[in-house]
N, C-alpha and C positions, 0 to 999 in steps of 0.2 A: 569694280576692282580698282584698286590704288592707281593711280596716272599722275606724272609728273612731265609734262611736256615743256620742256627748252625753248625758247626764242629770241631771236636779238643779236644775234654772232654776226660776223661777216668780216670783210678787209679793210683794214681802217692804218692810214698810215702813223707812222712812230710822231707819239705827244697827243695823236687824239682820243676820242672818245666812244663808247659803248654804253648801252644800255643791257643785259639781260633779263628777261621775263623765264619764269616756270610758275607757269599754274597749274595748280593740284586740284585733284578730282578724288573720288573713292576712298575719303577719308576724313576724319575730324580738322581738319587744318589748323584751327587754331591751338589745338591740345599739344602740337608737337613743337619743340626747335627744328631748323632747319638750317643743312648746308650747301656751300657750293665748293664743289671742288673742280679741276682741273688736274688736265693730261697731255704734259707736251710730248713730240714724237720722242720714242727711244724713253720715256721715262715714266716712272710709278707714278699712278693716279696723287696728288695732294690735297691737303683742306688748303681752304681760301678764307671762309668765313663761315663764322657760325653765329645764328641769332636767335633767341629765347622763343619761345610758344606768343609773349606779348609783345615783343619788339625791343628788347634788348640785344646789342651787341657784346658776345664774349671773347670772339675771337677775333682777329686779323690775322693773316699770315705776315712775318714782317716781312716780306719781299714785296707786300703789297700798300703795308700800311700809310695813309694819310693819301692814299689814291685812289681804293677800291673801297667804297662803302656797301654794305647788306642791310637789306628794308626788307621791311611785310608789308600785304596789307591783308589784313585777316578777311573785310567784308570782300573783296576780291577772290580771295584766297585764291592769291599771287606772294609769290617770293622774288626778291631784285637784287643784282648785283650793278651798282653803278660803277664804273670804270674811265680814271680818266688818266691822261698821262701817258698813256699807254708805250709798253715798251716792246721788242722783239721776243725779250725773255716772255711776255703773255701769252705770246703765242699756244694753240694747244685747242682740245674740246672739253667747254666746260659745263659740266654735270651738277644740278641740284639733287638733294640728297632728305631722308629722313629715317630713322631706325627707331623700330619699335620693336621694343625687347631683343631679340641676336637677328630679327629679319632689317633688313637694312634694303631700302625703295632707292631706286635709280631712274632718272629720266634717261633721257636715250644723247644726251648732248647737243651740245649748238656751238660749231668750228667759229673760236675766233685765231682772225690773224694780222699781224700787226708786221706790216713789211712797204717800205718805200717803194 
C-alpha cells in the first residue's frame, strides 16, 4: 500500500536550519510530482512546494521563497524539503503529499519548530 513517511523535524532556533526527508513506498515514485505542505497551530493546512515527477521545481510558497528548496531523488525515492533561515512563522507539521486522480496520499507529518 502507498507510504509516505516524514522525517527530519525537530527544534531548531530562529535563522537555522532543517533538512526534511519523506520516502515513499507502495507506488511508482517517479511517475508522480510531489508536495510538501504544512500546518501551523489554529490554521488551514498550505502548500509549500511542489516538484515535477523528474525534478523540476513549480512551485514556491512566497512566504518561503529563496529559503526553502524541494528536491527528489527518484533512485531513493526520497522527497526533500531543504530549509534554511528559519523563522517562527515555520513553525507547524509538515506533510508530504501526492494525488493521483481525486485520491490525494498523506504522510503522517514531522513537527518542526523554530523558537529561541
Amino acid at each position: 500500500q502507498v507510504q509516505l513517511v516524514e522525517s527530519g523535524g525537530g527544534l531548531v532556533q530562529p535563522g537555522g536550519s532543517l533538512r526534511l526527508s519523506c520516502v515513499a513506498s507502495g507506488f511508482t515514485f517517479e511517475n508522480y510530482g510531489m508536495n510538501w505542505y504544512r500546518q501551523a497551530p489554529g490554521k488551514e493546512r498550505e502548500l509549500v512546494a511542489t516538484i515535477t515527477n523528474v525534478g523540476n521545481t513549480v512551485y514556491i510558497a512566497p512566504s518561503v521563497k529563496g529559503r526553502f528548496t524541494i528536491s527528489r531523488d527518484n533512485t531513493e525515492k526520497t522527497l526533500y524539503l531543504e530549509m534554511a533561515s528559519l523563522q517562527s512563522e515555520d513553525t507547524g507539521v509538515y506533510y508530504c503529499n501526492f494525488q493521483t486522480g481525486r485520491t490525494p496520499y498523506w504522510g503522517q507529518g514531522t513537527q518542526v519548530t523554530v523558537s529561541a
